[in-house]
C-alpha positions in Angstrom: -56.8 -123.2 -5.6 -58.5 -126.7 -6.8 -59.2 -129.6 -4.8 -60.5 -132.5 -6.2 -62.0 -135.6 -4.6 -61.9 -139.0 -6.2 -64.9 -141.2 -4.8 -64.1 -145.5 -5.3 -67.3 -147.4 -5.7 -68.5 -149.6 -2.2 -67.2 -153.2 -2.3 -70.1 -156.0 -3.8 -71.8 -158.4 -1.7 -68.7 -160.9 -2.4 -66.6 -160.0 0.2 -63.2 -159.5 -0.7 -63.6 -159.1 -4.2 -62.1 -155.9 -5.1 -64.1 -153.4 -6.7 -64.6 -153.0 -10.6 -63.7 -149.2 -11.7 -65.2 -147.9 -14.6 -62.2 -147.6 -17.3 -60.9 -144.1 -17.0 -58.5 -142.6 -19.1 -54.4 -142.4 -17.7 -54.1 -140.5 -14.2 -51.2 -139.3 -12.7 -50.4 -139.0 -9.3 -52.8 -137.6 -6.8 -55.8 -136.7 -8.3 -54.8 -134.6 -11.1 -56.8 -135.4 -14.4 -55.9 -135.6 -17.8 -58.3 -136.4 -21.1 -57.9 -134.7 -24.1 -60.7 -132.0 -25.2 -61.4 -133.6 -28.3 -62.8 -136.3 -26.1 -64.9 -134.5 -24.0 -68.7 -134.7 -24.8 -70.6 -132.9 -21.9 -70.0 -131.3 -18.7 -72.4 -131.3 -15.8 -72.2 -128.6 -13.0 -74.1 -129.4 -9.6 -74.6 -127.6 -6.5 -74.0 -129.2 -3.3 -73.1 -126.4 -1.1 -70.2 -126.1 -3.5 -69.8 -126.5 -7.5 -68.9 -129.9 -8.5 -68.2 -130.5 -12.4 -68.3 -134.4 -13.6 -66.9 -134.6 -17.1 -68.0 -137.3 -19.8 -65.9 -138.6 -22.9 -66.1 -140.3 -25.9 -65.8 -144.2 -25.6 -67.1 -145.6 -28.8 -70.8 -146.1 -28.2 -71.4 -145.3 -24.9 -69.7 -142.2 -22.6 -67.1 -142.7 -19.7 -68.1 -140.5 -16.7 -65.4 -139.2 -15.1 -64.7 -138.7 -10.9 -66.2 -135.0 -9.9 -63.6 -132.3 -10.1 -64.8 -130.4 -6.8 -64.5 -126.4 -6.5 -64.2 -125.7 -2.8 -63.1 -122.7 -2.6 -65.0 -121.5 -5.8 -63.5 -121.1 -9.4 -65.8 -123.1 -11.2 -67.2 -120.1 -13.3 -63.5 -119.3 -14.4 -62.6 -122.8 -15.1 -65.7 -123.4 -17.6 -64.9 -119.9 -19.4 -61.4 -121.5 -19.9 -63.1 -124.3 -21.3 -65.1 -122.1 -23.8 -62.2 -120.4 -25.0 -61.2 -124.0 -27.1 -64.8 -125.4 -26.7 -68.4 -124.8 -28.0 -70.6 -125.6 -24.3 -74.1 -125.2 -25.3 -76.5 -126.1 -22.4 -79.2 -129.1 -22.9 -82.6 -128.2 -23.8 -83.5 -130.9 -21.4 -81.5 -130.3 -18.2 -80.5 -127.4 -17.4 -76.9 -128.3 -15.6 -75.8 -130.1 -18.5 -73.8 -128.0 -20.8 -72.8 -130.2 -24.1 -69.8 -130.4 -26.5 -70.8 -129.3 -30.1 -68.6 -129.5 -32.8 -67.6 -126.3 -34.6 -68.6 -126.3 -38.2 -72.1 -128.2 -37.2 -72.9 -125.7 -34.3 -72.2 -122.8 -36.6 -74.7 -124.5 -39.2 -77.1 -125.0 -37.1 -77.0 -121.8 -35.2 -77.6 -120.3 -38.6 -80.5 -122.1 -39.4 -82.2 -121.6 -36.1 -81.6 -117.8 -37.1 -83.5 -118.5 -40.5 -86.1 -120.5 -38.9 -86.9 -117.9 -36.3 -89.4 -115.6 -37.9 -89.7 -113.6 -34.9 -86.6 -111.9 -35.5 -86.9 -110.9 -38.9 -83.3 -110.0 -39.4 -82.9 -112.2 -42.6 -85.6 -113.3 -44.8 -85.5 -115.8 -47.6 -86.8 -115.6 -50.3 -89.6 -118.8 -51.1 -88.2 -118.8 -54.6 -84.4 -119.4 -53.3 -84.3 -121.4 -50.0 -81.9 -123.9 -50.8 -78.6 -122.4 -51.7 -78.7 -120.3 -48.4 -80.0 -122.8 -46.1 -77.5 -125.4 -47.9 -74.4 -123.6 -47.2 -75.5 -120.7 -44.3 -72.4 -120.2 -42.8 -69.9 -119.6 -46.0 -72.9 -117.6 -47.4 -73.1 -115.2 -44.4 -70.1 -115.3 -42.9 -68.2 -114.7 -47.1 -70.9 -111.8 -47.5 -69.5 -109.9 -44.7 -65.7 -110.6 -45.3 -66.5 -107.9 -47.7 -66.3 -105.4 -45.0 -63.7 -107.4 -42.6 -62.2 -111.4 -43.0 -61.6 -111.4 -39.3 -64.7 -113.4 -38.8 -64.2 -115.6 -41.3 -60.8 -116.4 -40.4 -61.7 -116.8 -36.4 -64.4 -119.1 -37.3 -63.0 -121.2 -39.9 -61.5 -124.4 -38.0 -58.8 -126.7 -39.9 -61.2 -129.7 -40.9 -64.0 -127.1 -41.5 -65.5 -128.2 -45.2 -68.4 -125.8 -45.0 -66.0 -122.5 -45.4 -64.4 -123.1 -48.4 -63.9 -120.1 -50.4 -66.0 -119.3 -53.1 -65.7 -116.6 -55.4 -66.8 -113.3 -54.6 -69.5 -112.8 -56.8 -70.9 -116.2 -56.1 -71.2 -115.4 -52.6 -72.7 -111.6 -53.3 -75.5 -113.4 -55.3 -76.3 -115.7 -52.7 -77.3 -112.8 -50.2 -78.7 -110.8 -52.6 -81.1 -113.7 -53.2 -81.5 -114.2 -49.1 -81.4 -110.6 -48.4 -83.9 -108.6 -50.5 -81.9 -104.9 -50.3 -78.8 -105.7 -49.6 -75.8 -104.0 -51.1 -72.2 -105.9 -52.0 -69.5 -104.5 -53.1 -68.1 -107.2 -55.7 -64.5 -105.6 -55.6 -61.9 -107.8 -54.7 -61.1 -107.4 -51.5 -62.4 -103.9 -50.8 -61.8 -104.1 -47.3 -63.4 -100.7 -45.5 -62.8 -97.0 -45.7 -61.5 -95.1 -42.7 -62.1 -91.8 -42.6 -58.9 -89.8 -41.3 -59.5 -86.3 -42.5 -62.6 -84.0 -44.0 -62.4 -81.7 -47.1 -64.6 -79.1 -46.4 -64.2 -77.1 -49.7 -64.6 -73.2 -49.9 -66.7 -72.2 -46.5 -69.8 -69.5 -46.6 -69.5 -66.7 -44.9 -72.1 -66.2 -42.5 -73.6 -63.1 -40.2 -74.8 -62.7 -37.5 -78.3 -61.8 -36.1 -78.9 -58.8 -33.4 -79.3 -60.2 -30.4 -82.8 -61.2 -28.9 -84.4 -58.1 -27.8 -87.1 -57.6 -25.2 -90.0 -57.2 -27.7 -89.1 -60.4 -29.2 -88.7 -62.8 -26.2 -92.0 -61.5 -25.1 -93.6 -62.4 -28.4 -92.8 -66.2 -27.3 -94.4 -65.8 -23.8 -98.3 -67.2 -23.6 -100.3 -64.9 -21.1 -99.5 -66.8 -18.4 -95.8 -66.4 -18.7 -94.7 -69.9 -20.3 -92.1 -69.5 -22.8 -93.3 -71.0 -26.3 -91.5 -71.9 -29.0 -88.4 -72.8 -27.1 -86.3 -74.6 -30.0 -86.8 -71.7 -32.4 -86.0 -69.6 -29.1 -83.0 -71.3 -28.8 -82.2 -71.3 -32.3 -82.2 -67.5 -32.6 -80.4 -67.0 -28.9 -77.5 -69.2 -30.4 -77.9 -67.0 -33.7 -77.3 -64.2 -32.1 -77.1 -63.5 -28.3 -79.5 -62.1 -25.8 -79.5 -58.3 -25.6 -77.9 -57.3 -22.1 -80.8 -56.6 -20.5 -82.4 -59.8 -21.0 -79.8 -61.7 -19.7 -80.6 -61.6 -16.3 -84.1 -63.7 -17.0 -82.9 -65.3 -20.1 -79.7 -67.2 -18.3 -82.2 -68.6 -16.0 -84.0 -70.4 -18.4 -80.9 -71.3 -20.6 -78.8 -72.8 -17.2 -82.4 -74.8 -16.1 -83.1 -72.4 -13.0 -85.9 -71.9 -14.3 -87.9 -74.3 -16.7 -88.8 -73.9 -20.0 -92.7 -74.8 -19.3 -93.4 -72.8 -16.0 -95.7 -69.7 -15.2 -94.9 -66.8 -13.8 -96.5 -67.5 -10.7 -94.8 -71.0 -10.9 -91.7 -69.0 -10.9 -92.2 -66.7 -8.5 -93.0 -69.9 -6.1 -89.7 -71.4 -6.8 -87.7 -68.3 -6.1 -89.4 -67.7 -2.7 -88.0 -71.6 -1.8 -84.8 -71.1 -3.6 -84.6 -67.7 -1.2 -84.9 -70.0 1.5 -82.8 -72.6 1.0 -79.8 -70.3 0.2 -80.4 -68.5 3.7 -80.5 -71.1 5.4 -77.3 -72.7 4.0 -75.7 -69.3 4.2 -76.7 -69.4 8.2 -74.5 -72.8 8.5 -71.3 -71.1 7.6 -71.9 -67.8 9.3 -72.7 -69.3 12.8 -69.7 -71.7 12.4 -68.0 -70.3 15.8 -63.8 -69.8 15.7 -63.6 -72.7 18.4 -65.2 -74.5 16.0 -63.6 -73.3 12.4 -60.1 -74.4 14.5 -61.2 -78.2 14.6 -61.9 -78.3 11.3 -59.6 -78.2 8.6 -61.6 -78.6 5.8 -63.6 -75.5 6.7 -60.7 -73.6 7.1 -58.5 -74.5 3.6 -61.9 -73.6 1.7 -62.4 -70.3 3.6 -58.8 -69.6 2.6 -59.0 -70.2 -0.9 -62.0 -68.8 -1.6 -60.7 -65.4 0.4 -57.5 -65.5 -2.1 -59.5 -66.0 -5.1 -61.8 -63.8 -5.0 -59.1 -60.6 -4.2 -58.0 -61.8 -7.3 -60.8 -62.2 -9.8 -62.2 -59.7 -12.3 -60.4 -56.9 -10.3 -60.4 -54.6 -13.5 -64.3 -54.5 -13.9 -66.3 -52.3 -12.2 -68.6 -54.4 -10.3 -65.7 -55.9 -8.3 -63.1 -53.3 -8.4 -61.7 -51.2 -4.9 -61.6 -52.0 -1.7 -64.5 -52.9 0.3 -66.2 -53.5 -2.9 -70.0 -55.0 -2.4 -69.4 -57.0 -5.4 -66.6 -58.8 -3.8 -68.5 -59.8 -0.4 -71.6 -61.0 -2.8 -68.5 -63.2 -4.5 -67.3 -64.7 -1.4 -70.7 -65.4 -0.1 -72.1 -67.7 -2.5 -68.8 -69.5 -3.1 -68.6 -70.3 0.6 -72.7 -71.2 0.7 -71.7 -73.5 -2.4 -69.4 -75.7 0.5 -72.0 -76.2 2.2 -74.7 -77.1 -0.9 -72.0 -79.4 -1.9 -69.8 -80.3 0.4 -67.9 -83.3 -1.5 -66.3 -80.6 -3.4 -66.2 -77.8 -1.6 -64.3 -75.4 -3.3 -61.6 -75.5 -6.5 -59.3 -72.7 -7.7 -61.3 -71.7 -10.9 -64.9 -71.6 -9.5 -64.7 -68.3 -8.8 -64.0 -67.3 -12.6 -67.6 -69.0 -13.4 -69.3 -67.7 -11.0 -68.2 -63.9 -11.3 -69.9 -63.5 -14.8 -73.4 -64.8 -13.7 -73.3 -62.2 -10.6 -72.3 -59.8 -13.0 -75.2 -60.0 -14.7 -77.8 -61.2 -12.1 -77.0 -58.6 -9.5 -78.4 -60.8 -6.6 -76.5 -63.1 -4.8 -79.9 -65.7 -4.4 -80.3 -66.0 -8.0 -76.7 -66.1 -9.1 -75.8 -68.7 -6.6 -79.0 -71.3 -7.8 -77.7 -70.5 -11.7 -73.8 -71.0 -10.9 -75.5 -74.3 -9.1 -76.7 -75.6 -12.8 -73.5 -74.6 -14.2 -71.5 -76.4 -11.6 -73.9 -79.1 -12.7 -72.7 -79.4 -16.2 -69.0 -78.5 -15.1 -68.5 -80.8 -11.7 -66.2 -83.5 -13.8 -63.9 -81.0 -14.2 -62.8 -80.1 -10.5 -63.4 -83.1 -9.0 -59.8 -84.9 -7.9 -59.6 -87.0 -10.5 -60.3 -85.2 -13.0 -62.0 -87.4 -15.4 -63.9 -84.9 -17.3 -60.5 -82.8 -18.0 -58.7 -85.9 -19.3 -62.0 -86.8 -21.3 -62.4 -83.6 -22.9 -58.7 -83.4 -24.3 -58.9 -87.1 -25.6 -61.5 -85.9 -27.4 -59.9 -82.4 -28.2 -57.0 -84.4 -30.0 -59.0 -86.6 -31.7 -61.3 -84.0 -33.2 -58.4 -81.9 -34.5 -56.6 -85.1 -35.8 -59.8 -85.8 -37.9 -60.5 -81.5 -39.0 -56.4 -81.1 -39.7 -54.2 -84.3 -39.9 -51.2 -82.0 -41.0 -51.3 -79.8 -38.0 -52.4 -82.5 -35.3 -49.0 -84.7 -36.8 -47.0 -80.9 -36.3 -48.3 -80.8 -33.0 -47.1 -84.2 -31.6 -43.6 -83.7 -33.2 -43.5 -80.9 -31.1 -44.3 -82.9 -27.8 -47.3 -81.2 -28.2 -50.3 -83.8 -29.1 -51.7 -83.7 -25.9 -53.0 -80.3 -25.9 -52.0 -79.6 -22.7 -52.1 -75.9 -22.7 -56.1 -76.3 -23.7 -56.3 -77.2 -20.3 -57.4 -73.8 -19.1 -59.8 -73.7 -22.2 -62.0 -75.9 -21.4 -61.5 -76.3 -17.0 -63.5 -72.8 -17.4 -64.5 -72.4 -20.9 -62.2 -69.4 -22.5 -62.8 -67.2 -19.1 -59.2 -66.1 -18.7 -59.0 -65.8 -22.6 -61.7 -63.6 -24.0 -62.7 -60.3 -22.9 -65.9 -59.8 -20.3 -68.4 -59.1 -22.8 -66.7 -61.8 -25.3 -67.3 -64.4 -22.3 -70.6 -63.1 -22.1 -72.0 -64.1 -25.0 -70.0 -67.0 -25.8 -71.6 -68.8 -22.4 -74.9 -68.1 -23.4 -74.4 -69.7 -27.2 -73.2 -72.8 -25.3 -75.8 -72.8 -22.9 -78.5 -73.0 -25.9 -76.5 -77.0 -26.1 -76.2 -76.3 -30.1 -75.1 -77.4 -32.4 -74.2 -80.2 -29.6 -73.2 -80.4 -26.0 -69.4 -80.7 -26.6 -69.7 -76.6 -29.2 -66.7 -76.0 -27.2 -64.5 -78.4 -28.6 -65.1 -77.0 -31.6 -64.7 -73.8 -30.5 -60.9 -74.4 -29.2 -60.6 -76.1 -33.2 -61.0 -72.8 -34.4 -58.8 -71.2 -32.1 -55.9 -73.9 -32.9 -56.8 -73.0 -36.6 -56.4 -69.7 -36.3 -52.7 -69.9 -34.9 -51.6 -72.4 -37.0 -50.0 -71.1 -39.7 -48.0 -68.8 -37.3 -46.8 -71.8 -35.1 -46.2 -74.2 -38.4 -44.5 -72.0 -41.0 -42.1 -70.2 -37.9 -41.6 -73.9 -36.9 -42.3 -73.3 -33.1 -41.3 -75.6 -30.5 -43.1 -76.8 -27.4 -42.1 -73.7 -25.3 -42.7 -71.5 -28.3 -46.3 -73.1 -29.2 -47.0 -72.6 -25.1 -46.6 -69.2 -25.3 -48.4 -68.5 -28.2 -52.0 -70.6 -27.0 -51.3 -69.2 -23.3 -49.7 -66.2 -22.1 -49.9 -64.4 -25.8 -53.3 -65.7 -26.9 -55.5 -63.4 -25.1 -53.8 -60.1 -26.2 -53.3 -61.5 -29.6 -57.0 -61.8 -30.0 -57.8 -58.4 -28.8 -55.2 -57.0 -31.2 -56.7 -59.0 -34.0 -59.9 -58.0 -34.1 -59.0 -54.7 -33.5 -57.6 -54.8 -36.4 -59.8 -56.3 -38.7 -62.8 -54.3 -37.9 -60.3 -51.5 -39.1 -59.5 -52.9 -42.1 -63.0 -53.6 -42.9 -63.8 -49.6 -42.4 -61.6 -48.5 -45.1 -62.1 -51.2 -47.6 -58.7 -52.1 -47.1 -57.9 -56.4 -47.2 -54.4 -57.1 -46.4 -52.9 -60.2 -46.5 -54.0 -62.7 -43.4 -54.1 -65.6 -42.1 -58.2 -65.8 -42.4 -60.7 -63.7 -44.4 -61.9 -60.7 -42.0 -65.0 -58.8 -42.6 -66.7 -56.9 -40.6 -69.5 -53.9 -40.1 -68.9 -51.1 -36.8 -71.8 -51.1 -34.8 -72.9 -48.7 -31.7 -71.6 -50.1 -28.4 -73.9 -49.5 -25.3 -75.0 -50.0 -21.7 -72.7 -52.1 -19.5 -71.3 -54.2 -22.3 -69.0 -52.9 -25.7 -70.4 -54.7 -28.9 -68.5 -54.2 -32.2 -68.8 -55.6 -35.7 -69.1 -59.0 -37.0 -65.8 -60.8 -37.5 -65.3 -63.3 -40.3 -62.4 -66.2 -39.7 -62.5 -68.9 -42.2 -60.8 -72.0 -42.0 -60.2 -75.3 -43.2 -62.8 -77.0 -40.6 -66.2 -78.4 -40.3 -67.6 -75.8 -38.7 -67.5 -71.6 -39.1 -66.4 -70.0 -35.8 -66.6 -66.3 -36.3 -65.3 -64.1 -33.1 -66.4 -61.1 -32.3 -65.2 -58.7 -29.0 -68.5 -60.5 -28.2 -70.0 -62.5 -30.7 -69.3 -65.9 -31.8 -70.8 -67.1 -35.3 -71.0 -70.3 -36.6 -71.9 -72.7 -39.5 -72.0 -76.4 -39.9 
């Protein structure tokens, strides 16, 4: 709400005479003003221990000041940005609570030659042999050079009595920067407006290979006496190249989750996992010596406890570190998970934080060190369990637009189908391909990401190739919503299996049949705790090479 207050000036000395007003224009009833805008020639704002405004118009030579509008209650901030949406207020280099009435075509002019006059900036630099045309006409010169890439300035600025933006012809104008500009390229076409980029044509792809994994000679080859690792971006180069052996994994995942950094010692390390030892015993003690009289008056503690209990029954039953009864694998599971409640106790625990933490047990075998490098993980992952869910919703924004831009054709299928959203990435990406690929296939896939090549968001691009690799099947059998579903969800894990299978068959005998992607691929000797085979070749109509393996991933950009 506005009040307004209108002051009458003290009667003279002459007693009775009545008071002379200053001629203001028509008012109505009240205190309600009314002026037009094309009048108006300055507004001052004072302070008083609330905002005041006193306006000023045009009256032939000399300016009518008009009664205060008072602001009361506040609102004088949103009345002036009103005023700015139809007015230029530009405040007075003199006093600063005077803000002044320019008109549009000279503050535009004049606003462009304080731009050429200010050599401070350096942002456009005239030539001495041409100063006049530019500094003559800045505003149809500037303003008509960049209508080449969009006329919405042009048309937003140009006013209906505005003489300075008549339009010139298009060469006219490109000479005019050139000659302002040194280095600037126009395109002279008539009205070229500007290229959107909607899909990329990739051409024929290479086919890539694989390296071996990172072996133990070779990560020891970028270790300094004292233990600090050297090299670390051709480290990670070769990592996401090719893996890390198995063995390795337990001090490799370490570094690559940022347990441990890049630039520490060995007995730098050492330190930190004494204190990291701890800290996880002593958060571990919380929960343990929470009594039943107390777990009963707390809710919270309780619902966690009972999820985490049903989860982890139910996670990664089928490998042999967590399967039977009684299993020590399975009490190591349900320790750190409920020690995480207490690290973090915003969050708590989520269905789906037991399938990222069960690999990096798997391969750190201690439930100290596996809880600190599921901490980092969590770190990079949080957005995606918290209640909102902002991170999910992100991601598959960016899913869909990603795919729209790689392959318009299928993207346009999709959303016929209801399907545009992506919805049934959603498992994708809440734990990155866990409940999709095979143990060793998660494995290794992780520990590419975790290098953060080719960029932090490699598994976006990952779930492109996947998409890719079903297309054909979902487009040329024309499947539906419940039909496309099945295919990316309760058939894609399976499928995949089958798939390579047999391709790494089809590459033993020579034999190429017809298929949906180019598959090559060489057998190679599977050991230890974790099944390797051949190198896989899928090529596709993307901007990136995603090769699978049972547990390789390849790619090119």
């Amino acid at each position: 709400m506005v009040h307004t207050v209108q002051f009458r000036k003290k009667p003279s000395n002459n007693e009775g005479a009545p008071p002379q007003p200053a001629p203001i224009p028509e008012k109505s009833k009240g205190s309600r003003l009314f002026f037009r805008l094309s009048d108006l020639v300055s507004v001052r704002v004072k302070e008083e221990g609330w905002s005041y405004l006193v306006f000023t118009l045009r009256d032939c030579n000399m300016g009518v000041e008009l009664p205060a509008l008072h602001f009361h209650q506040g609102g004088s901030e949103v009345f002036l940005d009103c005023l700015r949406k139809y007015l230029l207020l530009t405040e007075s280099t003199t006093d600063a609570s005077l803000l002044q009435v320019s008109p549009h075509s000279r503050a535009l002019s004049q606003s462009f030659e304080n731009l050429l006059d200010d050599a401070t900036f350096g942002l456009i630099t005239v030539q001495p042999a041409h100063p006049s045309k530019f500094s003559q006409d800045p505003v149809t010169t500037t303003l008509g050079g960049f209508s080449k890439v969009t006329n919405y300035l042009f048309d937003a600025f140009r006013g209906p009595d505005t003489v300075l933006l008549k339009e010139r012809p298009v060469g006219e104008v490109a000479d005019l920067l050139n000659e302002a500009i040194p280095g600037l390229d126009i395109n002279q076409l008539e009205e070229p407006g500007f290229e959107v980029i909607t899909r990329i044509d990739l051409g024929v792809l290479p086919e890539v290979r694989r390296r071996e994994p990172v072996g133990a000679e070779e990560w020891n080859t970028n270790m300094d006496p004292e233990g600090r690792m050297r090299n670390i971006s051709h480290l990670k180069q070769t990592i996401f190249k090719g893996g890390l052996c198995h063995v390795l994994r337990k001090e490799g995942w370490k570094f690559l989750l940022g347990y441990f950094p890049w630039e520490s010692t060995l007995e730098e390390r050492r330190s930190l996992t004494r204190r990291k030892t701890d800290e996880y015993f002593r958060m571990k003690l919380q929960w343990k010596s929470v009594s039943e009289e107390q777990e009963k008056r707390n809710s919270m503690f309780r619902d966690h406890r009972s999820l985490i209990e049903k989860d982890v029954n139910r996670t990664d039953r089928t490998n042999t570190f967590y399967e039977g009864q009684d299993n020590p694998g399975l009490i190591l599971l349900h320790d750190v998970l409920m020690t995480y409640c207490m690290y973090d106790f915003d969050l708590g625990y989520v269905q789906g934080m037991s399938d990222l933490l069960s690999p990096i047990l798997y391969v750190m075998e201690d439930e100290v060190d596996a809880f600190w490098c599921f901490v980092s993980f969590m770190d990079q992952m949080h957005q995606n369990f918290e209640e909102q869910m902002q991170g999910m919703k992100t991601q598959l924004i960016q899913l869909s637009t990603l795919l729209r831009l790689l392959d318009l054709s299928f993207w346009n299928y999709l959303v016929a189908q209801d399907s545009g959203h992506l919805y049934f990435c959603f498992r994708w990406l809440l734990i990155r391909f866990k409940r999709e690929l095979s143990f060793p296939d998660v494995l290794r896939l992780w520990e590419v990401m975790w290098t953060g090549l080719p960029c932090q968001n490699f598994h976006l691009l990952v779930c492109c190739a996947i998409l890719d690799s079903e297309k054909h099947q979902i487009m040329e059998k024309q499947y539906g919503f419940n039909e496309i579903l099945k295919v990316c969800v309760l058939m894609f894990c399976l499928h995949v299996c089958v798939h390579l299978y047999l391709s790494l068959c089809e590459c033993k005998v020579g034999e190429w049949g017809e298929r949906k992607r180019r598959v090559g691929g060489e057998e190679e000797e599977s050991g230890g705790r974790e099944e390797e085979s051949g190198d896989t070749l899928m090529s596709g109509p993307l901007c990136l090479l995603v090769v699978f393996n049972p547990s390789l991933l390849k790619v090119s950009i």
